[in-house]
N, CA, C and O atoms as a GROMACS GRO file, in nm:
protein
  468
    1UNK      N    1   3.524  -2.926 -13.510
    1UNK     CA    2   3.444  -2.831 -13.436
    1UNK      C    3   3.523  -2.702 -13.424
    1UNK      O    4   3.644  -2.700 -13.404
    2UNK      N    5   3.430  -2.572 -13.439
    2UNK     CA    6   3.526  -2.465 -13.405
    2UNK      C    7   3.557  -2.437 -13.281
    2UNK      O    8   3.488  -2.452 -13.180
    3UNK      N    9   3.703  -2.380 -13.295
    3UNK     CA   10   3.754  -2.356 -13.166
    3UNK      C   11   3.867  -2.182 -13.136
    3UNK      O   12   3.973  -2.163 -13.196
    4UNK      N   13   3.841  -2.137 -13.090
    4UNK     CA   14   3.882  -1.996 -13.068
    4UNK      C   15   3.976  -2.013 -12.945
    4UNK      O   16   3.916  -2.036 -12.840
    5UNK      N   17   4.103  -2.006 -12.936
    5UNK     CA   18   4.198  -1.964 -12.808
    5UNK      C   19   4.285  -1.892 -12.780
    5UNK      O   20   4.395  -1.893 -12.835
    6UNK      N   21   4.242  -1.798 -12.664
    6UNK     CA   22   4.314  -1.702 -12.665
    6UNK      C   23   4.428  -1.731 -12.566
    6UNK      O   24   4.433  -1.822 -12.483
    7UNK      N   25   4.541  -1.608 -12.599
    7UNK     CA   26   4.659  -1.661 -12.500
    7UNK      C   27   4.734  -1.522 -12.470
    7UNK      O   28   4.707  -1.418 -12.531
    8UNK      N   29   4.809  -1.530 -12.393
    8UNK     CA   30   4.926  -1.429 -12.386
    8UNK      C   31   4.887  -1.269 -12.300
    8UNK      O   32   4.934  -1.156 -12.304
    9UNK      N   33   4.750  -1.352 -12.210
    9UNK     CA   34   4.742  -1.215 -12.084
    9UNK      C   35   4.844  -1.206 -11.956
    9UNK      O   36   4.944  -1.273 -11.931
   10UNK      N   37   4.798  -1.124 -11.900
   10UNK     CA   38   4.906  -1.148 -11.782
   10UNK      C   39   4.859  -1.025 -11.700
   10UNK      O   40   4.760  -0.954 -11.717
   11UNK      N   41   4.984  -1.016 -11.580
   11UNK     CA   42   4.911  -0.887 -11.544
   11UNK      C   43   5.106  -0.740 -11.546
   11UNK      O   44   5.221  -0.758 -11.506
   12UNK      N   45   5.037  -0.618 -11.614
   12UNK     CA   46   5.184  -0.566 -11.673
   12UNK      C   47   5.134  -0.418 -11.602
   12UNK      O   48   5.018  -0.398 -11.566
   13UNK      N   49   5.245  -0.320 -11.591
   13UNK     CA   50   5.250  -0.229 -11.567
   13UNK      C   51   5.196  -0.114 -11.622
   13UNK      O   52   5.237  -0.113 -11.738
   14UNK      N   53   5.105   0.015 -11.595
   14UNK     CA   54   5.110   0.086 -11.662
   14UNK      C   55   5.207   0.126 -11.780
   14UNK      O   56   5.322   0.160 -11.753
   15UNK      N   57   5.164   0.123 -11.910
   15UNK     CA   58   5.281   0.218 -12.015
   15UNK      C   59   5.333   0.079 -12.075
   15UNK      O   60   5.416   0.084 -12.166
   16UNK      N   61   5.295  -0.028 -12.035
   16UNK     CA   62   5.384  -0.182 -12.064
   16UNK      C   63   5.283  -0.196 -12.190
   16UNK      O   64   5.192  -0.122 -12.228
   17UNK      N   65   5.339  -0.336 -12.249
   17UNK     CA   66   5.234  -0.382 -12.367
   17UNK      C   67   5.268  -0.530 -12.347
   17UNK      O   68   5.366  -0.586 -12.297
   18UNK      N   69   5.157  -0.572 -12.402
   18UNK     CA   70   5.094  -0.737 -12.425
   18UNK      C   71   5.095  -0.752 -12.570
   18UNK      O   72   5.103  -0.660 -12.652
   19UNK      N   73   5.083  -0.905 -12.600
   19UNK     CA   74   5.027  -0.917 -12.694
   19UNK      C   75   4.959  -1.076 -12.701
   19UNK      O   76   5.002  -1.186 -12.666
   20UNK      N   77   4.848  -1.036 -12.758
   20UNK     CA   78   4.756  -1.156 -12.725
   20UNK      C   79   4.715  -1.217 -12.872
   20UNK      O   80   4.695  -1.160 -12.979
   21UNK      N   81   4.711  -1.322 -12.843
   21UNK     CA   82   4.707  -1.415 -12.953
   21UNK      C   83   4.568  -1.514 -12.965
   21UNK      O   84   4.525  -1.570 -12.864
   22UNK      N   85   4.505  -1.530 -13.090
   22UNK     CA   86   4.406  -1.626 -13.064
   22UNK      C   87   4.412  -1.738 -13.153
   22UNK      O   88   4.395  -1.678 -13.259
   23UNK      N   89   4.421  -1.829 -13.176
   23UNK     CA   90   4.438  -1.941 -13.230
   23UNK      C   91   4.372  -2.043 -13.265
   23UNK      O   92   4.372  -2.146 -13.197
   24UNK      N   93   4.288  -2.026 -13.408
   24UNK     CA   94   4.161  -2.048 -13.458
   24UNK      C   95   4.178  -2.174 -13.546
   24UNK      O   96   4.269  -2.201 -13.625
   25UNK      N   97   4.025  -2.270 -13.500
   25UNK     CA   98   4.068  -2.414 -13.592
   25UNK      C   99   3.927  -2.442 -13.629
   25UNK      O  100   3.839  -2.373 -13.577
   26UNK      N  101   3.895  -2.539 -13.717
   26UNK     CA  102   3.747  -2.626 -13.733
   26UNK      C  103   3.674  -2.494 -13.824
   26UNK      O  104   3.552  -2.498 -13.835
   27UNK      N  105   3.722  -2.422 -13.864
   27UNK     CA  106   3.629  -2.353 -13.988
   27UNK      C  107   3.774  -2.306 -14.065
   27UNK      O  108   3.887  -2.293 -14.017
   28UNK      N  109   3.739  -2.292 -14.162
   28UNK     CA  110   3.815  -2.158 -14.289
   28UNK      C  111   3.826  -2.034 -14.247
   28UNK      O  112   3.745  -1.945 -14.270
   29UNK      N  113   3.961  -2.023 -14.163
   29UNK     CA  114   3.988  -1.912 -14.087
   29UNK      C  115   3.983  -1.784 -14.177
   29UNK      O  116   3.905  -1.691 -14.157
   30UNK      N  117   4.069  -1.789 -14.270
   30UNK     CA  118   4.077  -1.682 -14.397
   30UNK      C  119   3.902  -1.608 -14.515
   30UNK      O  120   3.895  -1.525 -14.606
   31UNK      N  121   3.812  -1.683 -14.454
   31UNK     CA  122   3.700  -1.656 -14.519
   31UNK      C  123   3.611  -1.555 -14.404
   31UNK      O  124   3.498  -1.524 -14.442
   32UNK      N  125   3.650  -1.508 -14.279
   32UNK     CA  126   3.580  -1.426 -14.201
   32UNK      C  127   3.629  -1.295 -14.144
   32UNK      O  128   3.743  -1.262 -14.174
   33UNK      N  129   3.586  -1.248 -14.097
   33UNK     CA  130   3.630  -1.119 -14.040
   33UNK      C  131   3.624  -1.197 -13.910
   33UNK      O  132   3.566  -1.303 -13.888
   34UNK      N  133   3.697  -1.122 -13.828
   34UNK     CA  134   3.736  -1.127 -13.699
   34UNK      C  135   3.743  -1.030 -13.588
   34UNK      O  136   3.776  -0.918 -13.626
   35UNK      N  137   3.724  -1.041 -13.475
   35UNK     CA  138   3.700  -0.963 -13.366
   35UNK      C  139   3.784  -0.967 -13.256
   35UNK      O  140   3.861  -1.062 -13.244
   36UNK      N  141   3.780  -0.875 -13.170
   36UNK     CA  142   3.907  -0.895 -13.035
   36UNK      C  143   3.728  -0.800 -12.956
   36UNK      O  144   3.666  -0.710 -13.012
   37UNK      N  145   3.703  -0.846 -12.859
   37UNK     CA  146   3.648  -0.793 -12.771
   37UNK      C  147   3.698  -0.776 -12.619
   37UNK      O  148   3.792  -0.849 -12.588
   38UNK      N  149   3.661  -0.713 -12.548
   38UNK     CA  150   3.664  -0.697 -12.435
   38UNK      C  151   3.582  -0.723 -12.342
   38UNK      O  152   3.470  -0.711 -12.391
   39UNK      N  153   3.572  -0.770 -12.170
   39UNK     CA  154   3.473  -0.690 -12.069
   39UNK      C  155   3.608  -0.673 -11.920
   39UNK      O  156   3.705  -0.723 -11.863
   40UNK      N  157   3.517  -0.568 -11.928
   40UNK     CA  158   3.610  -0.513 -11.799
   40UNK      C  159   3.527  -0.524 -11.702
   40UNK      O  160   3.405  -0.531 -11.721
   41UNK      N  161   3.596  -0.528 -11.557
   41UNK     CA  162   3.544  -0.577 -11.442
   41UNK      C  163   3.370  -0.484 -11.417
   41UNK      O  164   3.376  -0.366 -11.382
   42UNK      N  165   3.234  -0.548 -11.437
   42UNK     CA  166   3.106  -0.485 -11.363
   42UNK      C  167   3.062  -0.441 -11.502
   42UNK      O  168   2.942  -0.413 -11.507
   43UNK      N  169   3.136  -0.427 -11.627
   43UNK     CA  170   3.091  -0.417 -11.711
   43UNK      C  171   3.005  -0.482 -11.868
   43UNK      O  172   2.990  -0.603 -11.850
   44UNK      N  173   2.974  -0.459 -11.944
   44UNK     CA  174   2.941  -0.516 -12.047
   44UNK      C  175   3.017  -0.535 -12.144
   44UNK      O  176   3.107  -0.453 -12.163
   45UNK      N  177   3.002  -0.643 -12.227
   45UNK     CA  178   3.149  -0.676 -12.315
   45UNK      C  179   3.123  -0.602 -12.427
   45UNK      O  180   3.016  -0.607 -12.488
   46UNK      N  181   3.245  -0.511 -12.466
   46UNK     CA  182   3.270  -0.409 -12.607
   46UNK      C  183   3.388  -0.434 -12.695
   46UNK      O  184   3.506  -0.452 -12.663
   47UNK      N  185   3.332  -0.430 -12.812
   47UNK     CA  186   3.357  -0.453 -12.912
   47UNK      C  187   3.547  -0.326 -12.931
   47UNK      O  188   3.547  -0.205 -12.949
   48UNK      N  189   3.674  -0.419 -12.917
   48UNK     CA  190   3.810  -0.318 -12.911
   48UNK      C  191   3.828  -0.315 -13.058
   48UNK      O  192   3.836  -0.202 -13.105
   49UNK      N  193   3.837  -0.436 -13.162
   49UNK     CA  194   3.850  -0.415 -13.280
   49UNK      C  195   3.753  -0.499 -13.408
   49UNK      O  196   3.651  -0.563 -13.384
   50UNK      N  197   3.802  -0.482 -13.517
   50UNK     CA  198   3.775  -0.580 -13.603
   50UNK      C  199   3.857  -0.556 -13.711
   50UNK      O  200   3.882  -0.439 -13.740
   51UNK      N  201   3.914  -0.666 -13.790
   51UNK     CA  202   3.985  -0.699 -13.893
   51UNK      C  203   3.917  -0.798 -13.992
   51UNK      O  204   3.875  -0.911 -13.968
   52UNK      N  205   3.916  -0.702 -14.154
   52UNK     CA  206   3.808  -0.804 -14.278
   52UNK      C  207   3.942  -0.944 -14.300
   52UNK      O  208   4.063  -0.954 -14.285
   53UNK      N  209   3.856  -1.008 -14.332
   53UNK     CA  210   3.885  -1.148 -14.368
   53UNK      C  211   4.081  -1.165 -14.446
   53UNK      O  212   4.157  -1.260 -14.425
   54UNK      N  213   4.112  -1.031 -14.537
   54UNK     CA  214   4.242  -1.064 -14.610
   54UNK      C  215   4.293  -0.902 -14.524
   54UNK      O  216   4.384  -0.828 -14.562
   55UNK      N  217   4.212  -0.883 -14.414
   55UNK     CA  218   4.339  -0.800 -14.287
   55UNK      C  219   4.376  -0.643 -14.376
   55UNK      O  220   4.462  -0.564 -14.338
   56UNK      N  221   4.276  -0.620 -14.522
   56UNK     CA  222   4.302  -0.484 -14.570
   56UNK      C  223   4.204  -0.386 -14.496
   56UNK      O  224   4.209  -0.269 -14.533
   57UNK      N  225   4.100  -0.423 -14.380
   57UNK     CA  226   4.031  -0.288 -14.309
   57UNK      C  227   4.035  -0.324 -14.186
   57UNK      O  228   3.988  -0.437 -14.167
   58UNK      N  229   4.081  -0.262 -14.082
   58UNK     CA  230   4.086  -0.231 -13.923
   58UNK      C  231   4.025  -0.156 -13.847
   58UNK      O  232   4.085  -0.049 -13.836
   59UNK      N  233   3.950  -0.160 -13.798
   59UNK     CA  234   3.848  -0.073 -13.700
   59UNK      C  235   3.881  -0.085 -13.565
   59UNK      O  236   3.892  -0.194 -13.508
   60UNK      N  237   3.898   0.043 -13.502
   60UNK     CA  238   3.909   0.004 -13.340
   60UNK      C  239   3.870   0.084 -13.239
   60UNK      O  240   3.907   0.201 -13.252
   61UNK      N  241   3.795   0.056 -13.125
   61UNK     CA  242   3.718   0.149 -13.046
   61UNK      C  243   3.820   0.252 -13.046
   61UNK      O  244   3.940   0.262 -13.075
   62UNK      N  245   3.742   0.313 -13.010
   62UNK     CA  246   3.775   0.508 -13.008
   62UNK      C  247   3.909   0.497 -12.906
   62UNK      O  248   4.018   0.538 -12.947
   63UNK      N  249   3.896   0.443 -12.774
   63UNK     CA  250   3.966   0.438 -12.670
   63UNK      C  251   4.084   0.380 -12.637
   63UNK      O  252   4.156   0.411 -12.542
   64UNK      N  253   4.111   0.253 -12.761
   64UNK     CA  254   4.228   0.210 -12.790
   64UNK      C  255   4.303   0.256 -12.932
   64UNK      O  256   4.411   0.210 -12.971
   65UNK      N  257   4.253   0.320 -12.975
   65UNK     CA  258   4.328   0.366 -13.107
   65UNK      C  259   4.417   0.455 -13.085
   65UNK      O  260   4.427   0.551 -13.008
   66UNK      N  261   4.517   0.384 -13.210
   66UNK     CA  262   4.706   0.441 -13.178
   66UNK      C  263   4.727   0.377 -13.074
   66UNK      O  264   4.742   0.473 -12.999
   67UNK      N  265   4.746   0.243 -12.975
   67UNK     CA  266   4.795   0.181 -12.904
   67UNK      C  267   4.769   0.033 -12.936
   67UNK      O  268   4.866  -0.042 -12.928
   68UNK      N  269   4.685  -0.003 -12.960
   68UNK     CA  270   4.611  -0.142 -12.983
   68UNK      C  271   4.659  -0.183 -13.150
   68UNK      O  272   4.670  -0.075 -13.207
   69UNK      N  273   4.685  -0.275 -13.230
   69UNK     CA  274   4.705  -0.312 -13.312
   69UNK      C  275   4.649  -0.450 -13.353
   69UNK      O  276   4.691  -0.553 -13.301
   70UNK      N  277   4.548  -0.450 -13.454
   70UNK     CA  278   4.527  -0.604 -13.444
   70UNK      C  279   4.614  -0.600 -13.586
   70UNK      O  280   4.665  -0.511 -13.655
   71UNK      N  281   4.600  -0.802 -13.594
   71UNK     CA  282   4.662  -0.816 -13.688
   71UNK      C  283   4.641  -0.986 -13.755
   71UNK      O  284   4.738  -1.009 -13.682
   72UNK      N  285   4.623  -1.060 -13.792
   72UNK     CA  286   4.610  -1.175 -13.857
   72UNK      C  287   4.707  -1.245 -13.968
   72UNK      O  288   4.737  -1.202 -14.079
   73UNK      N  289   4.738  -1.342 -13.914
   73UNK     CA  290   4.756  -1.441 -14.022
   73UNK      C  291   4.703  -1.571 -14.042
   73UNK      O  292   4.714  -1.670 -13.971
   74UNK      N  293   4.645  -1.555 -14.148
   74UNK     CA  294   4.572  -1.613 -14.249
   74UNK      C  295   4.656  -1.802 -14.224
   74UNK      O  296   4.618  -1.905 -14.169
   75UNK      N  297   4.766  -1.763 -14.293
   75UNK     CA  298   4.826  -1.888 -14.324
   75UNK      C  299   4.849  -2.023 -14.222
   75UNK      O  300   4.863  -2.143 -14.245
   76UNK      N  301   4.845  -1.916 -14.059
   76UNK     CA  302   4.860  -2.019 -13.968
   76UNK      C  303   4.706  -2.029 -13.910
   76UNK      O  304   4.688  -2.141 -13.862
   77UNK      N  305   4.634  -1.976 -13.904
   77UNK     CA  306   4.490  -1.962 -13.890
   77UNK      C  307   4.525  -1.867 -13.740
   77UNK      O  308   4.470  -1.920 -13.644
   78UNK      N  309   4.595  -1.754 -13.706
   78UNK     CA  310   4.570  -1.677 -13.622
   78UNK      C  311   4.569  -1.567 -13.572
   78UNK      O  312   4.676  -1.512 -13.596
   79UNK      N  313   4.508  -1.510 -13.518
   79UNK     CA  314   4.449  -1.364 -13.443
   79UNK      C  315   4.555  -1.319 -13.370
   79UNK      O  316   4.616  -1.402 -13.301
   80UNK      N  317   4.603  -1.160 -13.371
   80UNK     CA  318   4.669  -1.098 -13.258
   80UNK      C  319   4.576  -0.959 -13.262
   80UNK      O  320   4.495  -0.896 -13.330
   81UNK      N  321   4.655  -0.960 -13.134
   81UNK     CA  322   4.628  -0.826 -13.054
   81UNK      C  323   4.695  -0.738 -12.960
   81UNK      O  324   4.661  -0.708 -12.846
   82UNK      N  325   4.817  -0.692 -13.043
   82UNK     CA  326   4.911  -0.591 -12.973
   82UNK      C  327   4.869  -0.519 -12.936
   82UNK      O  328   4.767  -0.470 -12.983
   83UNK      N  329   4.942  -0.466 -12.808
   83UNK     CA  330   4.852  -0.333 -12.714
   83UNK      C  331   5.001  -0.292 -12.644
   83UNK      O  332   5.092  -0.355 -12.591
   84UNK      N  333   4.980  -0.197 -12.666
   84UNK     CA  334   5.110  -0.078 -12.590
   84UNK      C  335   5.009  -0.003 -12.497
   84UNK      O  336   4.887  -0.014 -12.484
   85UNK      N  337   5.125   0.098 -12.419
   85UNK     CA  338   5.097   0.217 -12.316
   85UNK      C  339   4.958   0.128 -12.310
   85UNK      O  340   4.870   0.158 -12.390
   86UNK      N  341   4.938   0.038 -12.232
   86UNK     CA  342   4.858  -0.033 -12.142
   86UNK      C  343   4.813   0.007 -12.031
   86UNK      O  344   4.884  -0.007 -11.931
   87UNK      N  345   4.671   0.072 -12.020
   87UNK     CA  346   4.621   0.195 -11.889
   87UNK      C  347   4.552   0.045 -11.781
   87UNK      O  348   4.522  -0.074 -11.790
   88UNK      N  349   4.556   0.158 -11.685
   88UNK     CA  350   4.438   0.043 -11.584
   88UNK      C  351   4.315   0.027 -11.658
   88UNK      O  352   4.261  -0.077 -11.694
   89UNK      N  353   4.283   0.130 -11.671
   89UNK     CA  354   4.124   0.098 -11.750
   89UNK      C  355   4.118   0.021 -11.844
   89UNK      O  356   4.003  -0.004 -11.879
   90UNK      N  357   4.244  -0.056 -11.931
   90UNK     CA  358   4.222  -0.171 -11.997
   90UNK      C  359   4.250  -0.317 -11.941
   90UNK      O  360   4.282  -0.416 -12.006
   91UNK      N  361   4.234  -0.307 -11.823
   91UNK     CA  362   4.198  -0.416 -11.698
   91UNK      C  363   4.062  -0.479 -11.814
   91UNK      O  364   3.973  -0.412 -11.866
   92UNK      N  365   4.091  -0.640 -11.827
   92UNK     CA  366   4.008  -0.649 -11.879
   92UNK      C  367   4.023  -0.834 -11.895
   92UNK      O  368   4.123  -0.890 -11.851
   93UNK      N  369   3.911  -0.911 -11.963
   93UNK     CA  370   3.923  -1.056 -11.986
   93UNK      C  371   3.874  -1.021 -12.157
   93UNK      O  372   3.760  -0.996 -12.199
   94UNK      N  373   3.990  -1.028 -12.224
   94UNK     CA  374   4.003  -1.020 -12.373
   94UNK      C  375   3.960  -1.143 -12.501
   94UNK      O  376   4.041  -1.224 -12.546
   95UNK      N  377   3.844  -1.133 -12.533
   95UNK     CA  378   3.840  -1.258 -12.617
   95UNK      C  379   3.825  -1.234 -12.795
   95UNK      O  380   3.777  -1.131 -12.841
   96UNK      N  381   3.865  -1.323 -12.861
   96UNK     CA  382   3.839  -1.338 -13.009
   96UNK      C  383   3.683  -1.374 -13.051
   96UNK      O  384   3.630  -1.470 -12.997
   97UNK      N  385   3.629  -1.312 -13.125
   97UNK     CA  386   3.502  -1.366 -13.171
   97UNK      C  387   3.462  -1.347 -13.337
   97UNK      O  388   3.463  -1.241 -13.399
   98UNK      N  389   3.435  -1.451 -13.377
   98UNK     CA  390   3.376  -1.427 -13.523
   98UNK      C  391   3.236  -1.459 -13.512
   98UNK      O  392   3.206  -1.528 -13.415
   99UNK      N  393   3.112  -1.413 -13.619
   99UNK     CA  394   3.003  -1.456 -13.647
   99UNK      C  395   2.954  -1.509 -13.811
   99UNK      O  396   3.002  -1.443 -13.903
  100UNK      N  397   2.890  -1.588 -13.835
  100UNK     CA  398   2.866  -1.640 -13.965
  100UNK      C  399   2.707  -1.601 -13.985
  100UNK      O  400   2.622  -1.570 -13.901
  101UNK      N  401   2.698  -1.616 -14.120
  101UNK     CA  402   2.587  -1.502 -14.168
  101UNK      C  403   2.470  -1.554 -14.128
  101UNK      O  404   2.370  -1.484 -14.117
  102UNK      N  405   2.472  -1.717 -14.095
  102UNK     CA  406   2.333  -1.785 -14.040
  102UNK      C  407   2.262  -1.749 -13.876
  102UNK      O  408   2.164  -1.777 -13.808
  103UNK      N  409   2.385  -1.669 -13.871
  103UNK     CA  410   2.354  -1.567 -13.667
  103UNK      C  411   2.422  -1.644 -13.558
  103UNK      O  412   2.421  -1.615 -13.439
  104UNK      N  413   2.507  -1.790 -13.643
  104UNK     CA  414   2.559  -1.862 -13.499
  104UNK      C  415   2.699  -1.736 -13.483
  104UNK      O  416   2.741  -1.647 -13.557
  105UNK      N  417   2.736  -1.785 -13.349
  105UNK     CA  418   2.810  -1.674 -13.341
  105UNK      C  419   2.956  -1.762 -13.218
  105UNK      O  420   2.922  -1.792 -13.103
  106UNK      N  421   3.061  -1.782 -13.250
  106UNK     CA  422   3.198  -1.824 -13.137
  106UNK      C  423   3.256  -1.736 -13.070
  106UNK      O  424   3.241  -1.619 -13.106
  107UNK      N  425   3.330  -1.762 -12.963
  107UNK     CA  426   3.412  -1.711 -12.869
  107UNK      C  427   3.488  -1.790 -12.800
  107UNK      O  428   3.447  -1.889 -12.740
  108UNK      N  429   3.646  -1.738 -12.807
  108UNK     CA  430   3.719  -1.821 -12.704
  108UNK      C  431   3.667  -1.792 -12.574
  108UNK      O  432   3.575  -1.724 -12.528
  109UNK      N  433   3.745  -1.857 -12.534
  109UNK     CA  434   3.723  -1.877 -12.330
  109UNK      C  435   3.793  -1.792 -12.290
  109UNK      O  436   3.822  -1.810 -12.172
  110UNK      N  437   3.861  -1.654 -12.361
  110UNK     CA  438   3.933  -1.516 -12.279
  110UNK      C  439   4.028  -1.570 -12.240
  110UNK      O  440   4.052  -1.684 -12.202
  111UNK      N  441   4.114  -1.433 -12.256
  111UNK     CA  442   4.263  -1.428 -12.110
  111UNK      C  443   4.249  -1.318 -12.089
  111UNK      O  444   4.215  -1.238 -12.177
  112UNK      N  445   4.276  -1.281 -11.953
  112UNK     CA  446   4.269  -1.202 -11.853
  112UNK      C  447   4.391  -1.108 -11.874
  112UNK      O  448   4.502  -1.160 -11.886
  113UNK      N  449   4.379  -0.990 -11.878
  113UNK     CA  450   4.487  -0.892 -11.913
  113UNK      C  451   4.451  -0.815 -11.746
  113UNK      O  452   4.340  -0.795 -11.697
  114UNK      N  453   4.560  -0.790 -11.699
  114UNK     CA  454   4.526  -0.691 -11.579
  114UNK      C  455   4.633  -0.579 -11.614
  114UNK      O  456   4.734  -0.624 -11.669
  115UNK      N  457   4.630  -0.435 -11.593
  115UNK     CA  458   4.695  -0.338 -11.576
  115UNK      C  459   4.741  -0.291 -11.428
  115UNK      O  460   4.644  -0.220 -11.400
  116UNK      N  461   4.802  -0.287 -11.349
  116UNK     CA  462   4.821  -0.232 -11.276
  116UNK      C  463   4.966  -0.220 -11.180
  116UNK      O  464   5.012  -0.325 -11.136
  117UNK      N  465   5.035  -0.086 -11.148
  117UNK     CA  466   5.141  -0.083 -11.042
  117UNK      C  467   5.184  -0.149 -11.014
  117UNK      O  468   5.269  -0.134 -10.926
   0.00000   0.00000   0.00000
């Protein structure tokens, strides 16, 4: 069965960095593109990056770019998500998500990143 888990939130200081990890099993990790989403507290969940299947195209919201880094390996089946200069406004419960072309669609169960003082 597939399974998506994320790890490595916490709560860090302005200007600090995380890095979050997701750790993917029960499908052919290397055959999908992959996602890091976000929702922040009252809000709706948005889309921070995406990385194609062999990790040669990276896309990332407007608001984390040049701080945020995703990154994948293939070989162990898993997802990161480095993040530097870490603002409050990326107060957030961070999850991995892929979708397959039939519209089913996974998500880990989040970790909680907090920013603050």
């Amino acid at each position: 069965q597939v399974q998506l888990a994320e790890s490595g939130g916490g709560l860090v200081q302005p200007g600090g960095s995380l890095r979050l990890s997701c750790a993917a099993s029960g499908f052919t990790f290397g055959d999908y593109g992959m996602f890091w989403y976000r929702q922040r507290p009252g809000q709706e969940r948005e889309r921070v990056g995406f990385i194609t299947p062999d990790g040669d195209r990276i896309t990332y919201l407007s608001s984390v770019q040049g701080r945020f880094t995703i990154s994948r390996e293939n070989r162990n089946n898993m997802l990161y998500l480095q993040m530097n200069d870490l603002r409050p406004n990326d107060t957030a419960v961070y999850f991995c998500h892929f979708r397959v072309s039939d519209g089913r669609t996974y998500w880990g169960q989040g970790t909680q990143v907090a920013v603050s003082p």
